[in-house]
C-alpha positions as CSV (number, residue, x, y, z in Angstrom):
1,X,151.9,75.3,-9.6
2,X,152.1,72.3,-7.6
3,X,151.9,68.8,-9.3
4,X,148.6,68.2,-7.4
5,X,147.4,71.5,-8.7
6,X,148.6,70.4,-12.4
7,X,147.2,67.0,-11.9
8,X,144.0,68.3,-11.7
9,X,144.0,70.9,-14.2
10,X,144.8,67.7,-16.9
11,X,142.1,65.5,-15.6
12,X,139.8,68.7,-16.0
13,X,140.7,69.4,-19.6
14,X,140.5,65.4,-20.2
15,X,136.8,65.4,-19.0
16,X,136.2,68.7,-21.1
17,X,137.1,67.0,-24.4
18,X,135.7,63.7,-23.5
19,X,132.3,65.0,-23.0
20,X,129.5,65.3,-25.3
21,X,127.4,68.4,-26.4
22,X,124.0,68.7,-24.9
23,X,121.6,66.8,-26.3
24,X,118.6,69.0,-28.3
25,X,115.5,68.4,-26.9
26,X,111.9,69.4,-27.9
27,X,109.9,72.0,-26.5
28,X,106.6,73.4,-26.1
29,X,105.7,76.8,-26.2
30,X,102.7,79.9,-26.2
31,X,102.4,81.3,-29.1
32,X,100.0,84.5,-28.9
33,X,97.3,85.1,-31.3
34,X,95.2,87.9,-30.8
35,X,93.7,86.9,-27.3
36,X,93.5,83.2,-28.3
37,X,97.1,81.8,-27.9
38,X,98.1,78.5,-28.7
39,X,100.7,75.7,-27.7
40,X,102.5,74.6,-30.3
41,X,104.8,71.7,-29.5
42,X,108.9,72.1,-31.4
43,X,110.4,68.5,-32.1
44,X,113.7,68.1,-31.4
45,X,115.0,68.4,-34.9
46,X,113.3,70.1,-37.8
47,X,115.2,69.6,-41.0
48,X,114.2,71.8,-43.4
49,X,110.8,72.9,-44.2
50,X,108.6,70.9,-41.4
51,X,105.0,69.4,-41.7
52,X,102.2,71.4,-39.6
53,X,99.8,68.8,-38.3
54,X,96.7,71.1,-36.3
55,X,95.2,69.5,-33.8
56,X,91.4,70.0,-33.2
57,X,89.7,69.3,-30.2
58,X,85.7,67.7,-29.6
59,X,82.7,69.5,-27.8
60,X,83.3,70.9,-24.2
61,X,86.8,69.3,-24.7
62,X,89.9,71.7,-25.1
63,X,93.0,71.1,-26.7
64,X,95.1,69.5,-23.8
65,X,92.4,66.8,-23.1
66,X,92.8,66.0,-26.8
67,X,96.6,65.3,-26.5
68,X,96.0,63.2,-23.7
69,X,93.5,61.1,-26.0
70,X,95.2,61.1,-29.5
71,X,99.1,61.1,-28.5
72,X,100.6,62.6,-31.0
73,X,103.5,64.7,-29.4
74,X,105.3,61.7,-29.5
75,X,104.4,61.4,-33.3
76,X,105.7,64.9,-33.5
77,X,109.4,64.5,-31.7
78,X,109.3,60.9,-33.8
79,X,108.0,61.9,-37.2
80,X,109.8,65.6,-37.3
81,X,106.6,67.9,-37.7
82,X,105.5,70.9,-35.8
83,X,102.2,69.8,-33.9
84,X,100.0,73.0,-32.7
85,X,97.3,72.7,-30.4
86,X,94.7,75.9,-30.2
87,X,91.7,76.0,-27.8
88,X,88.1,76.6,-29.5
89,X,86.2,79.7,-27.5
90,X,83.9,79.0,-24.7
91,X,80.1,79.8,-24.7
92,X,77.5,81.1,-22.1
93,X,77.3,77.5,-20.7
94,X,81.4,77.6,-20.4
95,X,81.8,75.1,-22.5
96,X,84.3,75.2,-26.0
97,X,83.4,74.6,-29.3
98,X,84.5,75.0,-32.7
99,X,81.9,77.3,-34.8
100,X,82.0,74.5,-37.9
101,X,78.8,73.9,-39.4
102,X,75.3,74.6,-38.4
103,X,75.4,71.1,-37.0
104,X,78.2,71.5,-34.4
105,X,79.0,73.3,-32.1
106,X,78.0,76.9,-32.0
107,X,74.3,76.3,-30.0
108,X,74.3,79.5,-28.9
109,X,75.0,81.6,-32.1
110,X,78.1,83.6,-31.4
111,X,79.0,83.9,-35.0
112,X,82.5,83.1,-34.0
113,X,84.8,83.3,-37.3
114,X,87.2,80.2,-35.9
115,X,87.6,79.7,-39.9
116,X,89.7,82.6,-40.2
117,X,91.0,82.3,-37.0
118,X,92.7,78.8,-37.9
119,X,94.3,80.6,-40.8
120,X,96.1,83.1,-38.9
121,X,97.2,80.4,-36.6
122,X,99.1,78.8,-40.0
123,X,100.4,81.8,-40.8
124,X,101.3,82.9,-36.8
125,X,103.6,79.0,-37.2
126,X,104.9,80.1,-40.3
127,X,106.6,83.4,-38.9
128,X,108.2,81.8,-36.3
129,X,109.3,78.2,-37.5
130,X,109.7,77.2,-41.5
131,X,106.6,75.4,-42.6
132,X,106.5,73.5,-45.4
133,X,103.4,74.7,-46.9
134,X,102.7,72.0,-49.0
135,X,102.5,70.0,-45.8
136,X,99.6,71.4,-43.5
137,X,96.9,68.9,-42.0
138,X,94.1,69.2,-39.6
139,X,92.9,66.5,-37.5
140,X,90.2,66.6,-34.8
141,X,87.8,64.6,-33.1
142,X,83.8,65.2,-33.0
143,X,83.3,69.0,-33.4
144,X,87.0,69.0,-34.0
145,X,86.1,66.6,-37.1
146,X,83.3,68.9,-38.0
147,X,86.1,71.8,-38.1
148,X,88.7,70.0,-40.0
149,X,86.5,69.0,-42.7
150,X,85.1,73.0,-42.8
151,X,88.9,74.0,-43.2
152,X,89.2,71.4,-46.3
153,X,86.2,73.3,-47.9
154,X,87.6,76.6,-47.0
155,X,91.4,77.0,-47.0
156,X,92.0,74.2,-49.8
157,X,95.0,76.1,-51.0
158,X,96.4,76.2,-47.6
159,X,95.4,72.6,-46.4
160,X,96.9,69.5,-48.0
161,X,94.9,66.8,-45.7
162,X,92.5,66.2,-42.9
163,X,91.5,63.4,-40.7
164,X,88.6,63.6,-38.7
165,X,87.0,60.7,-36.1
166,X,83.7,61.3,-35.0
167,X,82.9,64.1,-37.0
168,X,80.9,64.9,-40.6
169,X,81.2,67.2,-43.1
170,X,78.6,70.0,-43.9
171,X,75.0,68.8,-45.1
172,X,75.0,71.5,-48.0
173,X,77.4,70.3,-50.7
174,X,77.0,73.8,-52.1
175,X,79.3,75.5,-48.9
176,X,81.8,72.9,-49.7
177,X,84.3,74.4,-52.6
178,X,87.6,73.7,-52.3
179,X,90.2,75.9,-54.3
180,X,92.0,72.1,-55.2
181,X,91.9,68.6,-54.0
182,X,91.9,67.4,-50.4
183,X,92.8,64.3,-48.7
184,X,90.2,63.5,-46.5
185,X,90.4,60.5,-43.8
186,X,86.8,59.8,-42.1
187,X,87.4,57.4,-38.9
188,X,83.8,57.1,-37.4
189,X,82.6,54.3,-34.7
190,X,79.3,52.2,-36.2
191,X,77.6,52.4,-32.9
192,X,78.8,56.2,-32.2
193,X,75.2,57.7,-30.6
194,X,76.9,61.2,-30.1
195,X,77.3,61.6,-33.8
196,X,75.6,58.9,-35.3
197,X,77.6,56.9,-38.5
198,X,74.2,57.1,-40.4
199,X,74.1,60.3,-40.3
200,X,70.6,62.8,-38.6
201,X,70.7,66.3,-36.7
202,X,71.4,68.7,-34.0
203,X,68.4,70.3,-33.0
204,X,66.9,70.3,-36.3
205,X,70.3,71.0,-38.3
206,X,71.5,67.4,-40.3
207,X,74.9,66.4,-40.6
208,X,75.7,63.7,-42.9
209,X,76.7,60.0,-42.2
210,X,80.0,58.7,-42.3
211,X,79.5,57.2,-45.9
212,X,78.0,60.4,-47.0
213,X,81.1,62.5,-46.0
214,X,83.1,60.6,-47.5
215,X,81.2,60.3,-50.9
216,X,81.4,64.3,-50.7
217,X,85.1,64.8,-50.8
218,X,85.8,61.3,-52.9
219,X,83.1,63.5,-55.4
220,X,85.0,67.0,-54.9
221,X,88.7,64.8,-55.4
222,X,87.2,63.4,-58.9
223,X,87.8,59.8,-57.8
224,X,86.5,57.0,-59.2
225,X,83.3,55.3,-57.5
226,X,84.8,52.5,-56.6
227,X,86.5,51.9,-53.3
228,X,89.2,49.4,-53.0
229,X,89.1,47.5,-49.8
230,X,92.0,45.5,-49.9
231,X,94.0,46.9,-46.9
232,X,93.6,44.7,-43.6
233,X,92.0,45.5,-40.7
234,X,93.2,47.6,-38.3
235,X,92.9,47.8,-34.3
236,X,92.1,51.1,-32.9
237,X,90.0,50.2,-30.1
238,X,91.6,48.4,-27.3
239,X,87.8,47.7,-25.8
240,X,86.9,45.7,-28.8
241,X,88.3,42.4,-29.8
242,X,90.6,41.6,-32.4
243,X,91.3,44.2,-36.0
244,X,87.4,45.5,-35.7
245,X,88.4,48.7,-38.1
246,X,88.0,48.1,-41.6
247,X,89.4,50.4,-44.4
248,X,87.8,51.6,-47.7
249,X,89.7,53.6,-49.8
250,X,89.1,55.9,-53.2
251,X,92.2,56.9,-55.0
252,X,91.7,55.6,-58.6
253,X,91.3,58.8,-60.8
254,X,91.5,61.2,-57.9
255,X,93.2,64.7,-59.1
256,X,96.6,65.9,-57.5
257,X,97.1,62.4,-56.0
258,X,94.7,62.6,-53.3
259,X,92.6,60.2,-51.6
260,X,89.6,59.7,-49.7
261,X,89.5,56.7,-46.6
262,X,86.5,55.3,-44.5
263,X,88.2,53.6,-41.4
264,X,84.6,52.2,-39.9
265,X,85.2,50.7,-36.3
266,X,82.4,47.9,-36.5
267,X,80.5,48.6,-32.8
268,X,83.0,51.8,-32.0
269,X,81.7,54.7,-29.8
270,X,81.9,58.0,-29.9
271,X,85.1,58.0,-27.6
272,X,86.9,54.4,-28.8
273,X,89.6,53.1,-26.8
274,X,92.1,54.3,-28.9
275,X,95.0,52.0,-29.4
276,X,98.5,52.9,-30.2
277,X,98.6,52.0,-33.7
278,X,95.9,55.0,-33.7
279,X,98.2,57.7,-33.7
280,X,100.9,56.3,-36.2
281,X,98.0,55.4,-38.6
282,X,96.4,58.6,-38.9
283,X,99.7,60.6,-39.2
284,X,101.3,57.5,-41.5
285,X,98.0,59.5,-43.6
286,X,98.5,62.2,-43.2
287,X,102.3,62.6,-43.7
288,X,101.8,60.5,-47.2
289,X,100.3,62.9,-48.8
């Protein structure tokens, strides 16, 4: 070998050993479900048994729409939980819903058993990747909301918490009976005109107000009546001035250590401006529970 030759061989094995392994990165991949897959998005390190924060989409929206609006991917490589986002089906007037209530959003009466559906999607995560089950959350927007709230009722024994903005829960307290306690965040704009705070109906069908949905699951936790309102402000819409958001919260006497929250975002929309602080908030809920 000529020393040129064994010159370079040294500064080769040099580089070798000086260099780093590859750093992990996070993915996102298609997991198939029946004919309904779903993206579910990997952080770069799960240690352990790992969260499973659901992600529900609004009316005519779909789930990558709702990423682009709530930002929580970055919550997911950040925070260490698996983050799966599942498309609702798509009716005669091509638009997607979630079949929730009789409120929202199946119009057109396809009977569509996206309760059941959801589950299998918990269980389809849980084959794959290791799920804390103790840790499973749902969060949506509008009929997203609506569908959250309907898993609470439904799969209590599966769901530990849900947080819903824009949405309601079902106006017959008698469909709502949840195996155990929920943790139930309501974030709801006063001036939303798409689903009203107050509360009213969808061609004939009420939903309840923002107060009222909370009351419901505050009622179904065992809390005490009265809410403490001590926490600041918070700003979630960048198109409204200052901390507009104020929080209400019932946790005295609530069973398992749950918790029910009214974020109200005094003149919000249906659609806020969402700051941020929006997406460490809700998951900062969700997580603490």
């Amino acid at each position: 070998m000529t020393v040129r030759a064994l010159l370079l061989v040294i500064v080769l094995a040099v580089a070798a050993c000086g260099s780093s392994p590859a750093t992990p990165v996070s993915s996102t991949v298609t997991i198939e479900l029946d004919s309904r897959p779903f993206r579910l998005h990997v952080p770069t390190t799960v240690d352990g048994k790992a969260p499973l924060v659901v992600l529900l989409h609004g009316y005519t929206s779909s789930a990558a729409e709702q990423e682009d609006y709530f930002q929580l991917t970055a919550e997911s490589d950040r925070r260490g939980f698996l983050y799966a986002m599942p498309d609702g089906t798509v009716n005669q007037q091509s638009k997607r819903f979630w079949n929730a209530t009789p409120a929202c959003c199946d119009f057109f009466n396809s009977g569509v058993d996206d309760s059941t559906y959801l589950l299998r999607l918990i269980d389809a995560v849980a084959a794959k990747y290791p799920v804390d089950p103790a840790r499973v959350y749902f969060v949506g927007h509008s009929n997203g909301g609506f569908m959250a709230l309907r898993m609470a009722c439904e799969h209590a024994d599966r769901v530990t918490a849900v947080a819903s903005l824009a949405g309601a829960a079902t106006a017959d307290p008698a469909q709502c009976r949840p195996a155990r306690p929920v943790s139930v965040l309501q974030i709801h704009g006063t001036s939303d005109r798409t689903i009203f705070y107050e509360g009213t109906d969808t061609a004939g069908r009420k939903y309840p107000s923002a107060e009222g949905t909370v009351a419901m699951w505050r009622g179904l936790d065992g809390c005490a009546s009265r809410a403490d309102t001590s926490a600041p402000p918070i700003d979630l819409d960048s198109g409204l001035a200052g901390a507009e958001t104020t929080v209400s919260a019932w946790h005295e006497g609530c069973a398992g250590g749950t918790r029910a929250e009214l974020w109200s975002i005094k003149d919000g929309s249906h659609i806020p401006a969402l700051t941020p602080t929006f997406a460490t908030a809700v998951v900062d809920f969700l997580l603490a529970r």
